[in-house]
C-alpha positions in Angstrom: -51.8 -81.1 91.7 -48.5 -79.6 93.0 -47.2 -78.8 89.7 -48.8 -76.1 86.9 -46.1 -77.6 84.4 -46.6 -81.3 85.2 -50.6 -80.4 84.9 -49.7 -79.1 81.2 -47.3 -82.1 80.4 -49.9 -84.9 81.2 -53.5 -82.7 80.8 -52.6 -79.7 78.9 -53.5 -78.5 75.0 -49.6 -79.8 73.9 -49.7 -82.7 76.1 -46.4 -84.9 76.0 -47.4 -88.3 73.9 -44.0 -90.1 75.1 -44.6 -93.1 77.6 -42.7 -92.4 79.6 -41.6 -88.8 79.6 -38.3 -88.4 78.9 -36.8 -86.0 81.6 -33.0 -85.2 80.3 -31.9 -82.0 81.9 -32.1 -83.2 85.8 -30.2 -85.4 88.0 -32.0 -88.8 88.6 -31.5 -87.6 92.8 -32.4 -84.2 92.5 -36.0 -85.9 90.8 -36.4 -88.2 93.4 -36.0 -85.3 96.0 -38.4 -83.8 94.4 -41.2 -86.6 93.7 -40.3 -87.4 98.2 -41.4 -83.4 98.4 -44.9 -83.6 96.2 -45.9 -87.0 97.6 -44.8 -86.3 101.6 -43.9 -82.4 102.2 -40.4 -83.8 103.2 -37.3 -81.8 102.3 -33.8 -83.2 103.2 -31.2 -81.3 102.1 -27.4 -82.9 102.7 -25.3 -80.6 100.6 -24.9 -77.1 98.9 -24.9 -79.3 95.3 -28.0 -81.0 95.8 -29.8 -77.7 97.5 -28.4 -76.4 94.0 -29.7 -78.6 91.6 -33.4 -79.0 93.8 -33.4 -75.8 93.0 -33.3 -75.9 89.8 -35.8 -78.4 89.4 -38.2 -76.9 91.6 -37.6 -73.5 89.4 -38.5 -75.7 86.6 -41.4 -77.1 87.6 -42.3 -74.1 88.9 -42.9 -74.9 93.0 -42.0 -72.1 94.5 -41.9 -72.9 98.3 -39.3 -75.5 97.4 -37.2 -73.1 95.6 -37.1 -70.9 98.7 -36.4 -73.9 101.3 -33.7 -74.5 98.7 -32.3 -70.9 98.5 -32.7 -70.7 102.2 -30.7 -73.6 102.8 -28.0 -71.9 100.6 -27.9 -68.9 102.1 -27.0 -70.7 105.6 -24.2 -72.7 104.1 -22.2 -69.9 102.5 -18.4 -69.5 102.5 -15.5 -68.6 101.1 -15.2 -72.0 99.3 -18.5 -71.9 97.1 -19.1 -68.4 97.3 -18.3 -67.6 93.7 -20.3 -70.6 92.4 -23.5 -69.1 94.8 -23.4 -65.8 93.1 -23.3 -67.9 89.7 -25.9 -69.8 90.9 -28.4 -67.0 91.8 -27.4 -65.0 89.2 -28.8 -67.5 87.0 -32.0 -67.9 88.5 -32.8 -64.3 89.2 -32.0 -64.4 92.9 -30.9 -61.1 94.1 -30.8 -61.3 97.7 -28.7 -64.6 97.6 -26.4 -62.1 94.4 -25.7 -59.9 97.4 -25.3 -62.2 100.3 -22.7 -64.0 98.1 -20.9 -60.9 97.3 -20.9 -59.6 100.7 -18.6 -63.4 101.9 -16.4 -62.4 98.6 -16.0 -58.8 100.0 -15.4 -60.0 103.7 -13.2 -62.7 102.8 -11.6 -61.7 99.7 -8.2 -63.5 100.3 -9.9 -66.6 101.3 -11.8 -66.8 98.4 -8.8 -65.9 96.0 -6.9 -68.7 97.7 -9.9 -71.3 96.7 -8.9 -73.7 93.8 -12.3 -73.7 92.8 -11.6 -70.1 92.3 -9.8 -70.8 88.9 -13.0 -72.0 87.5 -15.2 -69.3 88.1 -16.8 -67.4 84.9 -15.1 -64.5 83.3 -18.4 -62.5 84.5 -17.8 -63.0 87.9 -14.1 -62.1 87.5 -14.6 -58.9 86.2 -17.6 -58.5 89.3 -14.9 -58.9 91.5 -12.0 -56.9 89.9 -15.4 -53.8 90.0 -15.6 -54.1 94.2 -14.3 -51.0 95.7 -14.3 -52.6 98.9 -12.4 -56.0 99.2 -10.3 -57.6 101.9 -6.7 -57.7 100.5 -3.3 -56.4 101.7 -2.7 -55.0 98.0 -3.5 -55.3 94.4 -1.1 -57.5 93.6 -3.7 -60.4 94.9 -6.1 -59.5 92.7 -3.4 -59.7 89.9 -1.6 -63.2 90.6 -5.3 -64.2 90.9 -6.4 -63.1 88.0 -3.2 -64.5 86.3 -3.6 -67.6 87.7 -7.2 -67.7 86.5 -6.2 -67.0 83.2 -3.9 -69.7 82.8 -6.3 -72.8 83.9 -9.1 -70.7 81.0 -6.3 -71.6 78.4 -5.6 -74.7 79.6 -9.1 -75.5 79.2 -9.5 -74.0 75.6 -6.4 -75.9 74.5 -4.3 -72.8 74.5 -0.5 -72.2 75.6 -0.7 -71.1 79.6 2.8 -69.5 79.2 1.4 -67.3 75.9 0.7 -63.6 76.5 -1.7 -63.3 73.7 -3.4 -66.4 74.9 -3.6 -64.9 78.6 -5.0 -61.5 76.9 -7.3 -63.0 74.8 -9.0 -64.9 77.7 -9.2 -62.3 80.4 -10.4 -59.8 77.9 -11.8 -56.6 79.2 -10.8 -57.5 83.3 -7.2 -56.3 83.0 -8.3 -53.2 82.7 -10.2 -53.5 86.2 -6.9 -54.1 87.9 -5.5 -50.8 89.6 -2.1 -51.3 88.8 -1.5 -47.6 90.2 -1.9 -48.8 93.5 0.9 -51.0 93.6 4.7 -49.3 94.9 7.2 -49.6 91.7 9.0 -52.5 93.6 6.2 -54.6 93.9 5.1 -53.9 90.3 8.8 -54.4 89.1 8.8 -58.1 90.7 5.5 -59.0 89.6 3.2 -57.5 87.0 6.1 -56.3 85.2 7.4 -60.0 84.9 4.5 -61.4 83.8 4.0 -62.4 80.1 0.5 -60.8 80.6 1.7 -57.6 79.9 3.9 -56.3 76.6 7.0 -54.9 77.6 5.7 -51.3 76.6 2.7 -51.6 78.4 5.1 -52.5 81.4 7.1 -49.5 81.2 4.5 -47.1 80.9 2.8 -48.1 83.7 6.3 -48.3 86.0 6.8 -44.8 84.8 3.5 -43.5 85.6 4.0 -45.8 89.4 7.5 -43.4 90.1 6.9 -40.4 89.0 5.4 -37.6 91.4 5.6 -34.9 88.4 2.6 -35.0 86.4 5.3 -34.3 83.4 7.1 -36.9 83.3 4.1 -39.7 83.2 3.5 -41.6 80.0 -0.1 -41.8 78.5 -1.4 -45.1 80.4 -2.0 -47.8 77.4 -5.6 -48.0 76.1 -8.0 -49.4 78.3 -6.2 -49.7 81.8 -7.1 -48.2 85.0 -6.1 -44.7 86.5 -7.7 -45.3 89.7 -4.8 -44.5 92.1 -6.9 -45.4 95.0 -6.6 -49.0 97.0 -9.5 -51.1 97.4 -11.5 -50.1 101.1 -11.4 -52.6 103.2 -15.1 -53.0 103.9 -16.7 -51.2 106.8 -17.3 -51.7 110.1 -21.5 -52.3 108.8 -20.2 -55.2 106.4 -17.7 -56.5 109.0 -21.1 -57.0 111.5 -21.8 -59.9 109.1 -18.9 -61.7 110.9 -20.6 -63.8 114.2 -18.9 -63.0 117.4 -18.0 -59.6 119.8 -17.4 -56.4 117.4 -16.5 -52.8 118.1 -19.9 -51.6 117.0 -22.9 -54.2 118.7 -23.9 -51.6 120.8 -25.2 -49.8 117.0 -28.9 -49.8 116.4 -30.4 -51.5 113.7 -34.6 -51.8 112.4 -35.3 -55.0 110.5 -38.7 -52.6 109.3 -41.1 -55.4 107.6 -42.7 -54.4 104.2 -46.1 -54.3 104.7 -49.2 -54.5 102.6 -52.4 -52.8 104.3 -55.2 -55.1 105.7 -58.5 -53.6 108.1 -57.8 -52.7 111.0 -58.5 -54.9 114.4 -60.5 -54.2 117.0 -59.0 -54.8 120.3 -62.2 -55.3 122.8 -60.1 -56.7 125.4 -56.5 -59.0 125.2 -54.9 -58.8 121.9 -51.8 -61.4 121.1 -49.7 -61.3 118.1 -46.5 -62.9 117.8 -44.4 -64.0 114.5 -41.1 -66.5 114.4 -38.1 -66.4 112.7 -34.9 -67.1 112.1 -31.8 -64.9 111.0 -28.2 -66.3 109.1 -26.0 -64.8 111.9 -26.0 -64.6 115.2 -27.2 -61.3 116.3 -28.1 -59.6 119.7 -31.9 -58.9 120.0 -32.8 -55.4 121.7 -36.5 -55.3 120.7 -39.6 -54.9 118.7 -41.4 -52.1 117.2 -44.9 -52.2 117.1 -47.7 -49.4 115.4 -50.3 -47.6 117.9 -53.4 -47.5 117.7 -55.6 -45.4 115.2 -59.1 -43.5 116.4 -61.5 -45.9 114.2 -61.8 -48.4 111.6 -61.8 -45.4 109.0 -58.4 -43.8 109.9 -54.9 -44.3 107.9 -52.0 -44.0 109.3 -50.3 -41.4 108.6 -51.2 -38.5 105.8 -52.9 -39.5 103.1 -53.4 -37.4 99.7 -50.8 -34.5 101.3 -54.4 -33.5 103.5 -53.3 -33.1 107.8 -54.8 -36.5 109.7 -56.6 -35.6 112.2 -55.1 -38.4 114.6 -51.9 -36.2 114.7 -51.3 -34.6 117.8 -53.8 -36.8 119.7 -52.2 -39.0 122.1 -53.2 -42.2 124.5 -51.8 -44.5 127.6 -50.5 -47.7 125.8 -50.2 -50.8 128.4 -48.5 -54.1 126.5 -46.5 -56.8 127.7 -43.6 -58.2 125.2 -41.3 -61.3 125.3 -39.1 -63.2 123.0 -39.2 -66.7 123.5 -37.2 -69.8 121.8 -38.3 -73.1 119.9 -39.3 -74.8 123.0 -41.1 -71.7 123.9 -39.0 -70.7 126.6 -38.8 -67.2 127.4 -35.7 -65.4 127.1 -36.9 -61.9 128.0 -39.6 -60.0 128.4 -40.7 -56.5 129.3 -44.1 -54.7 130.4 -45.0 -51.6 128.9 -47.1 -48.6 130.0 -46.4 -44.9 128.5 -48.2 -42.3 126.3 -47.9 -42.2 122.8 -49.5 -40.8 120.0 -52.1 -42.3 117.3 -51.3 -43.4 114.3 -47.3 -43.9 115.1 -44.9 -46.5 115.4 -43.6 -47.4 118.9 -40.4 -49.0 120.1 -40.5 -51.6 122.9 -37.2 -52.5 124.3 -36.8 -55.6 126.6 -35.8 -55.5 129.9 -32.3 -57.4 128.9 -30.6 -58.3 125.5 -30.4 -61.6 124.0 -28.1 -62.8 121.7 -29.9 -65.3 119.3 -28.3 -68.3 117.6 -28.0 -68.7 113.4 -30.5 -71.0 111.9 -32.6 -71.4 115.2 -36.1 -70.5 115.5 -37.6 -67.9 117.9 -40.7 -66.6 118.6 -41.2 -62.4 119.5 -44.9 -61.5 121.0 -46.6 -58.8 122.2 -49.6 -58.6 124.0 -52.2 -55.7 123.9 -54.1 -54.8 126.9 -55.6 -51.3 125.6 -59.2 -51.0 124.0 -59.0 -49.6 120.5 -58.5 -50.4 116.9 -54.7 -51.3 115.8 -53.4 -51.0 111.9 -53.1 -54.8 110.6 -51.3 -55.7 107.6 -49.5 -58.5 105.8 -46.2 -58.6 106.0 -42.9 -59.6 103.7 -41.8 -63.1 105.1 -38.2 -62.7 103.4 -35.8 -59.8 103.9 -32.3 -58.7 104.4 -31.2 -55.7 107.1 -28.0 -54.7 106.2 -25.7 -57.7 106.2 -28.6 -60.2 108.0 -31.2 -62.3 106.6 -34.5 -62.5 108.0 -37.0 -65.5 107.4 -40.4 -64.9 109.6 -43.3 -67.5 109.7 -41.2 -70.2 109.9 -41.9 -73.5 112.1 -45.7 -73.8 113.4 -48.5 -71.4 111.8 -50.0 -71.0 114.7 -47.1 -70.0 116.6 -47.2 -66.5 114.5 -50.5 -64.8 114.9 -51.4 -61.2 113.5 -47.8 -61.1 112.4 -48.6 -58.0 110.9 -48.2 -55.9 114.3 -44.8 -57.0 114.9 -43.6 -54.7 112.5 -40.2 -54.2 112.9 -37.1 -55.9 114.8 -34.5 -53.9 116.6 -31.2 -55.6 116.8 -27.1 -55.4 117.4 -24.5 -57.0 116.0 
């Protein structure tokens, strides 16, 4: 009942005729996590490896609101520590929002993540994804080197080769020397490090010290095959990705629209009171400004906006909008509010900002509402439940249905950092 490919393994055409089913490729906890979730709904995640390889099950098995309590529990507990393995993780199973979350933490915390023993075991792919960031948190290139070096020697260690070999070192980093921007460095710190190392020939050495010294185009040597001649330092990233970072920045007081994709539904006909409301939860703590909400259209017939390039006829046209919004918390408590009464036009979206700011917690539920006083029809629609606004992920729906009601109307969420 919960499971297609458990339906097709007992019931289906090519039925298993083993009794029992040998199961070989999961962890005996990860399967009883997942027989406690078909039989009781419970989910009890304890640790980024577990969330991992529930994940995997569920993926296999193919339920997929397990696999997103699982990649949602993983996006909360990302850091510097198993931020490389993450990015492995959803790279694997196709997840592309956890991809750049993942990468974002490398970015931010670039020498914390170098600086990770579990660093040395990462894949050569990721390596290389690294060594392509333009924008990365280091003091200077040479990081990214004595990393890479140091990668290198565990990789030969592990394929039985000499650590101290240059050839070995070569052969195993492959094609992500030649990401390193050895033109970056100043000829002193090339000439106590890279130049040292057994990872590069001594004529592959000089020619890049010569082409680090000289000013005069002239003099340089041809750079060997392959390398870089990017002479510009990694960016550290800017003051957008830095907003992922929880506390007081330079820039909270910037705007930002967490706009919900929306699919189209009938409209609704407001006769009296209308209430719709949606929860959710974001990964770091932001500072909550408002909502925008869409106005009303002039009948069940009317799009918003233009349709088929023809002029709509609700352009132009305007009415007195009266709403009441608040934001409340998981005990539904309300943490601001404002009332609303202006003109706008049909067929528009409006913003409603509350009469104070709120900073909202990680990981904690809250509950945004508006309330509709005006007679007329309103644009529904169904809304995407998962997104990411710039560095933030957003999770709406969550925690009691009926605590989000004609989501669709809540159709964006304006924010700080």
């Amino acid at each position: 009942m919960s499971s297609p490919v458990f339906e097709a393994m007992f019931f289906g055409g090519m039925a298993e005729k083993n009794d029992p089913i040998p199961i070989l490729d999961v962890q005996p906890d990860a399967f009883k996590a997942l027989l406690e979730y078909i039989y009781t709904d419970a989910i009890n995640l304890q640790s980024f490896d577990q969330a991992c390889e529930l994940c995997y099950v569920a993926k296999k098995y193919m339920l997929p609101h397990l696999v997103g309590e699982c990649t949602n529990y993983l996006w909360q507990d990302l850091f510097p520590k198993n931020a490389c393995r993450a990015y492995e993780f959803a790279k694997l199973f196709e997840e592309p929002v956890l991809m750049d979350k993942c990468l974002q933490i490398i970015c931010l915390e670039t020498e914390a993540v170098l600086q990770e023993p579990s660093f040395e075991e990462v894949e050569l792919s990721t390596l290389i994804v690294i060594l392509e960031q333009d924008e990365l948190t280091i003091s200077s290139e040479l990081e990214l080197f004595n990393a890479a070096q140091r990668w290198a020697a565990c990789e030969c260690v592990r394929k039985g080769l000499s650590p101290d070999d240059g050839k070995s070192l070569r052969s195993v980093l492959g094609p992500a020397v030649n990401k390193i921007r050895f033109l970056t460095l100043t000829p002193s710190q090339f000439a106590e490090g890279p130049a040292l190392s057994p990872l590069l020939t001594r004529d592959e050495s000089y020619a890049l010290l010569v082409n680090i010294s000289s000013t005069s185009a002239s003099c340089k040597l041809p750079l060997p095959e392959g390398f870089s001649n990017s002479v510009e330092s990694r960016r550290r990233p800017s003051a957008a990705s830095l907003a992922m970072r929880d506390g007081p920045l330079a820039h909270r007081d910037v705007k930002f629209y967490c706009v919900r994709n929306i699919l189209p539904q009938p409209h609704c006909l407001n006769t009296s009171i209308l209430d719709c409301s949606v929860t959710f939860t974001v990964d770091r703590n932001i500072c909550v400004h408002g909502v925008q909400i869409p106005t009303q259209v002039l009948g069940e017939g009317y799009e918003v906006g233009t349709a088929s390039g023809l002029p709509n006829p609700q352009l132009g046209m305007s009415y007195t909008e009266l709403l009441y919004a608040h934001l409340l918390d998981s005990d539904g408590s309300r943490l601001t509010y404002t009332h609303y009464t202006t003109r706008v036009n049909y067929g528009s979206l409006v913003e409603i900002t509350f009469n104070r700011s709120v900073e909202i917690q990680r990981n904690k539920v809250y509950r945004v509402g508006v309330v509709l006083n005006k007679v007329g029809w309103y644009p529904m629609g169904s809304c995407t439940q998962r997104m990411m606004c710039d560095t933030v992920f957003f999770t709406f729906c969550v925690g009691q249905p009926s605590d989000s009601v004609r989501d669709g109307l809540i159709r964006a969420i304006v924010f700080a950092y």
